[in-house]
Backbone as JSON Lines, residues from 0, in Angstrom:
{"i":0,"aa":"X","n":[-16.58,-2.5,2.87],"ca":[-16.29,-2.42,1.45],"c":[-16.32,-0.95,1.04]}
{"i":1,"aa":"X","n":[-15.38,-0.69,0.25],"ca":[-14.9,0.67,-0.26],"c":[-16.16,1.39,-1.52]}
{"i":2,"aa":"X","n":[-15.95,2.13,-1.77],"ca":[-17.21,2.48,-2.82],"c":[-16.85,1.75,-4.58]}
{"i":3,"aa":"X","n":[-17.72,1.54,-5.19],"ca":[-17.7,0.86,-6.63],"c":[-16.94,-0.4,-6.43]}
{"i":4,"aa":"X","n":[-17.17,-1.07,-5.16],"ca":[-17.35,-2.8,-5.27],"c":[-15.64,-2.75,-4.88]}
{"i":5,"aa":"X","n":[-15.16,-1.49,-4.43],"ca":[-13.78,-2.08,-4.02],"c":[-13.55,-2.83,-2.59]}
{"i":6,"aa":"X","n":[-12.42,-3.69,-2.63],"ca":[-12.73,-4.36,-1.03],"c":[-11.06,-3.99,-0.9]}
{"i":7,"aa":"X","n":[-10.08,-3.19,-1.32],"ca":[-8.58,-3.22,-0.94],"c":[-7.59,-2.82,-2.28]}
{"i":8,"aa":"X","n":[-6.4,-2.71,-1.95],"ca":[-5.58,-2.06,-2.86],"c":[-4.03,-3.0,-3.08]}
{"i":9,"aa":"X","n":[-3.84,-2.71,-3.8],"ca":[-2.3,-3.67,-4.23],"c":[-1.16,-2.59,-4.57]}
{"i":10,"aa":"X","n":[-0.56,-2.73,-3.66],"ca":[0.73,-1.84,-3.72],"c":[1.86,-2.89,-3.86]}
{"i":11,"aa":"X","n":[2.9,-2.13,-5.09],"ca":[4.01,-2.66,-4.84],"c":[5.46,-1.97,-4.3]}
{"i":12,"aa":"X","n":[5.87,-2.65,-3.67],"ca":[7.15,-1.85,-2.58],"c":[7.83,-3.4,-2.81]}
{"i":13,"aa":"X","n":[9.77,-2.9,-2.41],"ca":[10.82,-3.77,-2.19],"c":[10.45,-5.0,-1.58]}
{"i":14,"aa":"X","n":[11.04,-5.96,-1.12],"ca":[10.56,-7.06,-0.51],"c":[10.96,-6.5,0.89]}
{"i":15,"aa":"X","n":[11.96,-5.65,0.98],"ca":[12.84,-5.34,2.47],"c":[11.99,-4.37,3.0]}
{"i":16,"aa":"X","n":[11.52,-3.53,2.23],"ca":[10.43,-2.21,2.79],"c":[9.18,-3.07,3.01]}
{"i":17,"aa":"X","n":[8.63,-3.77,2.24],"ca":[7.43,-4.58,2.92],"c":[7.88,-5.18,4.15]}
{"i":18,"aa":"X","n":[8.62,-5.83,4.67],"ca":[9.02,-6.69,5.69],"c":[9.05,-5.63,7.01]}
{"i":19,"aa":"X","n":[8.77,-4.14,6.24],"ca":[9.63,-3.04,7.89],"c":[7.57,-3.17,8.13]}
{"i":20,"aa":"X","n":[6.84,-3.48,7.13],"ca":[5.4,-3.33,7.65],"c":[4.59,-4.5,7.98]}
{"i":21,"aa":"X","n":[5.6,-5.43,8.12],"ca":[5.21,-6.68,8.84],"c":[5.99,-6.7,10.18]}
{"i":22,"aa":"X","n":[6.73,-5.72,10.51],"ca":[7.43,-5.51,11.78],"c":[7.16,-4.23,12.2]}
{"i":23,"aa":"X","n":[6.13,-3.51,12.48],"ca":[5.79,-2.58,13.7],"c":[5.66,-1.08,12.59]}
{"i":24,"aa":"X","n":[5.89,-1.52,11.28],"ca":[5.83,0.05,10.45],"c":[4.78,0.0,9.72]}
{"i":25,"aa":"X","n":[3.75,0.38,10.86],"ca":[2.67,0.05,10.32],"c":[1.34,1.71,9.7]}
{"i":26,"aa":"X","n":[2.45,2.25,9.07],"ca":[1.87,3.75,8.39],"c":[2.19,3.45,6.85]}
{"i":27,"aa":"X","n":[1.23,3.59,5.96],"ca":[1.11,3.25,4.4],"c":[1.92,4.36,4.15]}
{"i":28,"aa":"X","n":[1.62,5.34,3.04],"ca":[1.44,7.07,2.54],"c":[1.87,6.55,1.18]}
{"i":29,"aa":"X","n":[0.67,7.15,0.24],"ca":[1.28,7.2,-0.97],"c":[0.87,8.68,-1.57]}
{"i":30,"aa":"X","n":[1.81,9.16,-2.72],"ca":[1.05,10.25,-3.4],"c":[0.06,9.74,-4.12]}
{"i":31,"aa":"X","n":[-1.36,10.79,-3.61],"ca":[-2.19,10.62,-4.72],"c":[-2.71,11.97,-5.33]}
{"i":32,"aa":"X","n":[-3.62,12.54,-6.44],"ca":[-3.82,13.48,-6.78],"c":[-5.03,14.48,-6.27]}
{"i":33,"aa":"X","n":[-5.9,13.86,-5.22],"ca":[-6.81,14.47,-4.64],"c":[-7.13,13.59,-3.2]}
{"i":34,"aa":"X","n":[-7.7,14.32,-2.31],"ca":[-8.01,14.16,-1.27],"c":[-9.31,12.79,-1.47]}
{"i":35,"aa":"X","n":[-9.29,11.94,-2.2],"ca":[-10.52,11.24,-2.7],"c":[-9.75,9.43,-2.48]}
{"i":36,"aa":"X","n":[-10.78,8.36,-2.1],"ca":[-10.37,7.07,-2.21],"c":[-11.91,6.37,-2.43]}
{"i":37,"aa":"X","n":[-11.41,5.12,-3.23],"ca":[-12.53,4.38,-3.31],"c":[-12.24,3.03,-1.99]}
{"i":38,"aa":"X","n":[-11.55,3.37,-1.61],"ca":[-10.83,2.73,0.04],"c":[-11.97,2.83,1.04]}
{"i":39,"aa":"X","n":[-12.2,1.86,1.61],"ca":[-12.75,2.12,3.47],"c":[-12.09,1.59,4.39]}
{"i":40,"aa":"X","n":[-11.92,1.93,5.22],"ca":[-11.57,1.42,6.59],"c":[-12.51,-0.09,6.62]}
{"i":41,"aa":"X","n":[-11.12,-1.58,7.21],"ca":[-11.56,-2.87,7.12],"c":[-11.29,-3.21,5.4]}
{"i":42,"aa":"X","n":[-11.07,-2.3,4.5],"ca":[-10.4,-2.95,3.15],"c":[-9.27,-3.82,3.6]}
{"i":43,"aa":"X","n":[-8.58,-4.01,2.79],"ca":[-7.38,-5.15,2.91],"c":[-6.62,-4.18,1.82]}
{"i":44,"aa":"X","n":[-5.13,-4.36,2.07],"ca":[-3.89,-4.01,1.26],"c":[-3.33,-4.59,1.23]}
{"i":45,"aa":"X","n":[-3.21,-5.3,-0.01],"ca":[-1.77,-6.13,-0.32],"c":[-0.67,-5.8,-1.18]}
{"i":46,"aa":"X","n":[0.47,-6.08,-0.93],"ca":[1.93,-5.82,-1.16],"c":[2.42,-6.84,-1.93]}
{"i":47,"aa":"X","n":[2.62,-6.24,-2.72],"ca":[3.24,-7.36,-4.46],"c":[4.87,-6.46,-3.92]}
{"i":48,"aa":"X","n":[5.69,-7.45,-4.94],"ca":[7.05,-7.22,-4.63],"c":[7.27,-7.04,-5.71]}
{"i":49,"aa":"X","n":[8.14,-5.83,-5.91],"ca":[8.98,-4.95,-7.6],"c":[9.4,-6.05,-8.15]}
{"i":50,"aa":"X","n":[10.43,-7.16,-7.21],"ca":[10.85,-7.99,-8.19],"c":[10.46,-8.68,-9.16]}
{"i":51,"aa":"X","n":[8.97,-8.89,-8.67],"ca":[8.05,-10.04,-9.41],"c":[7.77,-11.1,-8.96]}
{"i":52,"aa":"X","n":[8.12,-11.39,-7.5],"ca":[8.1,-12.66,-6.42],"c":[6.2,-13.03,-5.81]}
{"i":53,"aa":"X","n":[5.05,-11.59,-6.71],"ca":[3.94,-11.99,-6.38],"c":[4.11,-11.2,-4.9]}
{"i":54,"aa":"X","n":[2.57,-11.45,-4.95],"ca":[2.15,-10.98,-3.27],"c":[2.39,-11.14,-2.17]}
{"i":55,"aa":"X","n":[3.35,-10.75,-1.33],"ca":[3.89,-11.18,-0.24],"c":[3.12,-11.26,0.94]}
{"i":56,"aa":"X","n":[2.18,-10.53,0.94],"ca":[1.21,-10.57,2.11],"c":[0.21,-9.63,2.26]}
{"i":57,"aa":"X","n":[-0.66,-9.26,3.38],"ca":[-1.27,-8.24,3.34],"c":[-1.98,-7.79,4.25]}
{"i":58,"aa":"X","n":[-2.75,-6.45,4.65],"ca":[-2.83,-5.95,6.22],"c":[-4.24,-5.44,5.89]}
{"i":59,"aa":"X","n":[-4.86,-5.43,7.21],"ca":[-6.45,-4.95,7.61],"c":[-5.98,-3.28,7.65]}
{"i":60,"aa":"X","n":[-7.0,-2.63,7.03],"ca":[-6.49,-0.75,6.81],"c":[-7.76,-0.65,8.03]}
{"i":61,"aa":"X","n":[-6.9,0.28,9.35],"ca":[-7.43,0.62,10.1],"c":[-8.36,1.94,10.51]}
{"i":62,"aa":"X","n":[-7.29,2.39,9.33],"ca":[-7.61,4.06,9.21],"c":[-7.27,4.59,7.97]}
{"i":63,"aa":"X","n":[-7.93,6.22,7.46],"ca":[-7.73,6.02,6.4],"c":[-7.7,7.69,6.21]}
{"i":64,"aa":"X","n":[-6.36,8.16,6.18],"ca":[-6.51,10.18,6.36],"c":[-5.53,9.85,5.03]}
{"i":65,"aa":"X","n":[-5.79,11.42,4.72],"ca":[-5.2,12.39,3.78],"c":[-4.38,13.71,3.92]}
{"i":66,"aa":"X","n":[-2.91,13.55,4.17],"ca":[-1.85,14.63,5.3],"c":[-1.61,14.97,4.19]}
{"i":67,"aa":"X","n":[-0.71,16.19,3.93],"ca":[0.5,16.54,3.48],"c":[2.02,16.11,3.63]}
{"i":68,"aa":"X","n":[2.39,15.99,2.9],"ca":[3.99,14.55,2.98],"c":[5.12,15.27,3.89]}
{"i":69,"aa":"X","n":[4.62,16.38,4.11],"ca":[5.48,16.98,5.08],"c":[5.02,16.47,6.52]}
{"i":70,"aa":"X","n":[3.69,16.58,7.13],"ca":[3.27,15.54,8.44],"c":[3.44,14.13,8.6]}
{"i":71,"aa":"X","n":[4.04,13.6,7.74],"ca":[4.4,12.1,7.7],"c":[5.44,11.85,8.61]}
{"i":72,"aa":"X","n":[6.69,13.14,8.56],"ca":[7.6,12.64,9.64],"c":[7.09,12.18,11.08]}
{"i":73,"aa":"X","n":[6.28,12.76,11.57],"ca":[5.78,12.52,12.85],"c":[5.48,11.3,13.15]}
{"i":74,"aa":"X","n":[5.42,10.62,12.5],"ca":[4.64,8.79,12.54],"c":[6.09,8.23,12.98]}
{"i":75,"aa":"X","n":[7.45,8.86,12.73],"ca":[8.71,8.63,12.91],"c":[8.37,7.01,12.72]}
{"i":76,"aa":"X","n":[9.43,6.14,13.4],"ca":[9.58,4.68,13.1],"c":[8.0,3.96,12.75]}
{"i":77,"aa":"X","n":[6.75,4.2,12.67],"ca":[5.8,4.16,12.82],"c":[5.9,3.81,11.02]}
{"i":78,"aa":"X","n":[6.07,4.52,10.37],"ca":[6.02,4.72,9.13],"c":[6.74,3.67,7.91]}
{"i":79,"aa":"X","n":[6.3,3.63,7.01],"ca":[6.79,2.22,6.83],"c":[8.19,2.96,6.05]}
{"i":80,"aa":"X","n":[8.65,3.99,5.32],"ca":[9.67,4.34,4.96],"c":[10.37,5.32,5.78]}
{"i":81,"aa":"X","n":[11.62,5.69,5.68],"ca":[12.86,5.89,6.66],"c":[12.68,7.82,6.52]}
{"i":82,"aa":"X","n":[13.25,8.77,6.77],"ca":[13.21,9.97,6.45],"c":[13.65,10.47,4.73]}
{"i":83,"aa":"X","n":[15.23,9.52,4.75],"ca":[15.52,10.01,3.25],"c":[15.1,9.33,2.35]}
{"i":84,"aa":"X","n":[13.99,7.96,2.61],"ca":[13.16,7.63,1.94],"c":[11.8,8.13,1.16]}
{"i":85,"aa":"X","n":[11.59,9.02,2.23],"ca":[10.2,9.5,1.63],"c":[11.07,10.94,1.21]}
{"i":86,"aa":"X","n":[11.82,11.67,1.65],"ca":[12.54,12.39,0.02],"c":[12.61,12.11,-0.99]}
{"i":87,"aa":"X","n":[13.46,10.96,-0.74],"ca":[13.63,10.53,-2.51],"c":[12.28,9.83,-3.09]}
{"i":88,"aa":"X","n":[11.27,9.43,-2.77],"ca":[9.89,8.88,-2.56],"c":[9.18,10.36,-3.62]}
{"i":89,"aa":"X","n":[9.03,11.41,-2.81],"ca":[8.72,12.62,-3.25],"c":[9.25,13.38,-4.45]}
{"i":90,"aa":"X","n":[10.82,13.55,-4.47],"ca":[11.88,13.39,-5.49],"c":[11.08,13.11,-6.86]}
{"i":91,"aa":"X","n":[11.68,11.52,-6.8],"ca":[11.24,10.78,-7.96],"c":[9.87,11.55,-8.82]}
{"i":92,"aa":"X","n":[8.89,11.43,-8.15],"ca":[7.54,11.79,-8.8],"c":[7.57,13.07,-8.6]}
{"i":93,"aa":"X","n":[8.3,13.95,-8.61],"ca":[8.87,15.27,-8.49],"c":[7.5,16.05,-8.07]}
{"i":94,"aa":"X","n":[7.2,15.77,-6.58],"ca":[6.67,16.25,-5.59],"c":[6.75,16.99,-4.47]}
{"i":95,"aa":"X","n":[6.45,18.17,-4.14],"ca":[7.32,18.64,-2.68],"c":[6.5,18.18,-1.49]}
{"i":96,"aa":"X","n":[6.95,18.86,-0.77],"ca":[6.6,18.86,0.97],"c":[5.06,18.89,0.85]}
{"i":97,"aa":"X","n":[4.32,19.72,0.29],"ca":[2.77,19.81,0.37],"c":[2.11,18.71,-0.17]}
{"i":98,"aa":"X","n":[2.56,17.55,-0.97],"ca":[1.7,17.14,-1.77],"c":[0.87,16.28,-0.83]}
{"i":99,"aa":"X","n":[-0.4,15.73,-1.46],"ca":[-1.64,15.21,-1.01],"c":[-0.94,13.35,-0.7]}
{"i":100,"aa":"X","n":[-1.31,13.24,0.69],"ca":[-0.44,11.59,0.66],"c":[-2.14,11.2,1.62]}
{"i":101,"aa":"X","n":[-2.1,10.04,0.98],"ca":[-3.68,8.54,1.32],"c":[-2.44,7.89,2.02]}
{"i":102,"aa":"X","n":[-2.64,8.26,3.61],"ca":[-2.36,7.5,4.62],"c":[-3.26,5.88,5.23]}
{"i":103,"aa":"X","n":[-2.57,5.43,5.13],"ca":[-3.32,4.05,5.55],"c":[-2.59,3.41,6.78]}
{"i":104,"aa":"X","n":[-3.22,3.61,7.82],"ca":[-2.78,2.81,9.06],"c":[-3.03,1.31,9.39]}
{"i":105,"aa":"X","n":[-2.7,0.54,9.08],"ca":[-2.64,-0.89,9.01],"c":[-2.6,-1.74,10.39]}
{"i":106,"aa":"X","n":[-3.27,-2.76,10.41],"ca":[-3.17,-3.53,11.37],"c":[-2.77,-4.99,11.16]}
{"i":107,"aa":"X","n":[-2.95,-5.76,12.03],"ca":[-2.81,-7.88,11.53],"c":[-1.8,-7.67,10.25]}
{"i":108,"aa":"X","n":[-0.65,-7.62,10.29],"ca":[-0.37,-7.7,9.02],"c":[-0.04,-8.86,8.83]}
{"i":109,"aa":"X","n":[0.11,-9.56,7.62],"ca":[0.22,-11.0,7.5],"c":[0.86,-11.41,6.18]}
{"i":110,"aa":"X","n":[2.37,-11.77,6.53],"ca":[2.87,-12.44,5.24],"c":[2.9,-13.5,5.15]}
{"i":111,"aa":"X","n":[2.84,-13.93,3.99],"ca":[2.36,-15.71,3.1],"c":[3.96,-15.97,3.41]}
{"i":112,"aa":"X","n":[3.31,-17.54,3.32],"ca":[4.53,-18.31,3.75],"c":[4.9,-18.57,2.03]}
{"i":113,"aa":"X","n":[4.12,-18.38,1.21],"ca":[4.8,-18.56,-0.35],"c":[3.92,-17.32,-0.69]}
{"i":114,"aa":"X","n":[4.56,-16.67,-1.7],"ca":[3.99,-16.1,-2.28],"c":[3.17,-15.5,-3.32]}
{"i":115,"aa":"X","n":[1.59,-14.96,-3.29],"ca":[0.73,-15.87,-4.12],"c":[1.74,-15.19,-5.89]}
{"i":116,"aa":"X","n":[0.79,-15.71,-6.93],"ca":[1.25,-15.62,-8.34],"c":[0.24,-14.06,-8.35]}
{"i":117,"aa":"X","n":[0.68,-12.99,-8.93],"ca":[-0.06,-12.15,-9.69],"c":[0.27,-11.63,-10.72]}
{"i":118,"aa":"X","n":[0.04,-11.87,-12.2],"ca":[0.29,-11.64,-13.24],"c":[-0.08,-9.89,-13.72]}
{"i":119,"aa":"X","n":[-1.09,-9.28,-12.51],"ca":[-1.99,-8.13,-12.72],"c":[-1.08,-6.7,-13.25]}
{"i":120,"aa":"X","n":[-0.91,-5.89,-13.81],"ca":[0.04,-4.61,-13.74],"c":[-0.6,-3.99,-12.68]}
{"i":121,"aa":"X","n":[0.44,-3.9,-11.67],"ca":[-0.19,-2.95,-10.48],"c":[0.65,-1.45,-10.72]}
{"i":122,"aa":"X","n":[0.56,-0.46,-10.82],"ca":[1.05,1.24,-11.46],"c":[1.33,1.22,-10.23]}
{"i":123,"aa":"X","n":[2.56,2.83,-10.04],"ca":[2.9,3.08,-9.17],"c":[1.55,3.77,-7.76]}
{"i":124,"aa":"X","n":[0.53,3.8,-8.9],"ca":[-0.46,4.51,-7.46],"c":[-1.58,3.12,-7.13]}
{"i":125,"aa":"X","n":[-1.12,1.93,-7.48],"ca":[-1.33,0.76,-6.87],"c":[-2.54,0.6,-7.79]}
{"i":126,"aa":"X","n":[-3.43,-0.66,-7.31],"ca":[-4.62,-1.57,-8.09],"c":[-5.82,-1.26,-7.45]}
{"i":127,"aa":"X","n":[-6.8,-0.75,-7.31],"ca":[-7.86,-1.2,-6.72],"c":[-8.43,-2.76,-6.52]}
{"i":128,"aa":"X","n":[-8.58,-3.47,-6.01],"ca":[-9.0,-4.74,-5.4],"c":[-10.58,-4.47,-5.48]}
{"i":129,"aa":"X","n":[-11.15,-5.62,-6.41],"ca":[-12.52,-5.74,-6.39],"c":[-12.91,-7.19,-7.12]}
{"i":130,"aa":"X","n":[-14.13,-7.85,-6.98],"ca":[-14.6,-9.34,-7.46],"c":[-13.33,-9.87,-8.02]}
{"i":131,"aa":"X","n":[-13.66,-9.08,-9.28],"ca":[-12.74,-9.2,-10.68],"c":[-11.48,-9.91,-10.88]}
{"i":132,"aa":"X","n":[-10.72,-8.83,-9.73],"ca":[-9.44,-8.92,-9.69],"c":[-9.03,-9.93,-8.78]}
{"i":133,"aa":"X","n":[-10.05,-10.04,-7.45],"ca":[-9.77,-11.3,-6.85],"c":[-9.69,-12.55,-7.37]}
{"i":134,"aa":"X","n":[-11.17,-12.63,-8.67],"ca":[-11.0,-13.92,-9.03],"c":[-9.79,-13.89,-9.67]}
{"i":135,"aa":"X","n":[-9.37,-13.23,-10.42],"ca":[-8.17,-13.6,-11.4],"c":[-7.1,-14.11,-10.29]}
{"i":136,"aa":"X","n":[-6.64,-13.66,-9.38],"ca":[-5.63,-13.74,-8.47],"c":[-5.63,-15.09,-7.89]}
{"i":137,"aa":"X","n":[-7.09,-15.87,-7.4],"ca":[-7.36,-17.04,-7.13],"c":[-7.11,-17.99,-8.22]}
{"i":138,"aa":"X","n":[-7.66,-17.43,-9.52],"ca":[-6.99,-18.87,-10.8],"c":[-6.07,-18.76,-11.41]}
{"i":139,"aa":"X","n":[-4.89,-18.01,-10.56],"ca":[-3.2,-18.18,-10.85],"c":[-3.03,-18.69,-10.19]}
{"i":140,"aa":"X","n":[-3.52,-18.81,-8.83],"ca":[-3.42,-19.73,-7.58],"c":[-3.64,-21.19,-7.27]}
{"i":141,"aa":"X","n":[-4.56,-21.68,-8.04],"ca":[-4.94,-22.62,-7.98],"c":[-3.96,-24.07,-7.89]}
């Protein structure tokens, strides 16, 4: 368990980019603003879909570094986005080559055969996962 009762994080990505990390692309990276996570290694990450299709599934975080978005290429197919992905990735949030990326190396990944309901606003730098938020997630589920 992560520090202040967190147990995992909720990211949302495409349904097609989640699916490249249920098939062997198994490197997270997101921008964040400091070298800091309330994350541990053995949290859980789950992947909500932009569309609104709910949680598609979710992976055991194996590891847990802090690169510059320029060392990301090296993970090559490893990585869950493509080269001119994480440009335009960087782009968008008008970030360069140096910025601070919370690498998460993932393992077991596991997508639901339906996908659960989450009503939660997850932001682009994702949800923290804790009691709270689990229960809510379980009594949409029900």
């Amino acid at each position: 368990m992560g520090k202040n009762g967190v147990t995992g994080i909720i990211v949302c990505l495409e349904s097609d980019v989640t699916n490249r990390i249920f098939h062997h692309h198994e490197v997270y990276a997101m921008a964040v603003p400091s070298a800091s996570t309330d994350l541990a290694e053995g949290d859980r990450i789950f992947f909500c879909d932009t569309a609104g299709k709910g949680l598609e599934g979710e992976a055991l975080i194996e590891k847990i570094t802090f690169e510059p978005a320029r060392d990301l290429r090296r993970y090559g197919l490893d990585l869950y986005l493509f080269g001119e992905e994480l440009t335009r990735y960087l782009a968008e949030r008008g970030l360069k080559e140096d910025a601070t990326m919370l690498v998460l190396k993932v393992k077991e990944p596991t997508k639901y055969s339906k996908p659960l309901k989450c009503s939660l606003k997850v932001g682009r730098d994702g949800l923290y996962v804790n009691a709270e938020v689990t229960a809510q997630i379980m009594r949409e589920n029900l």
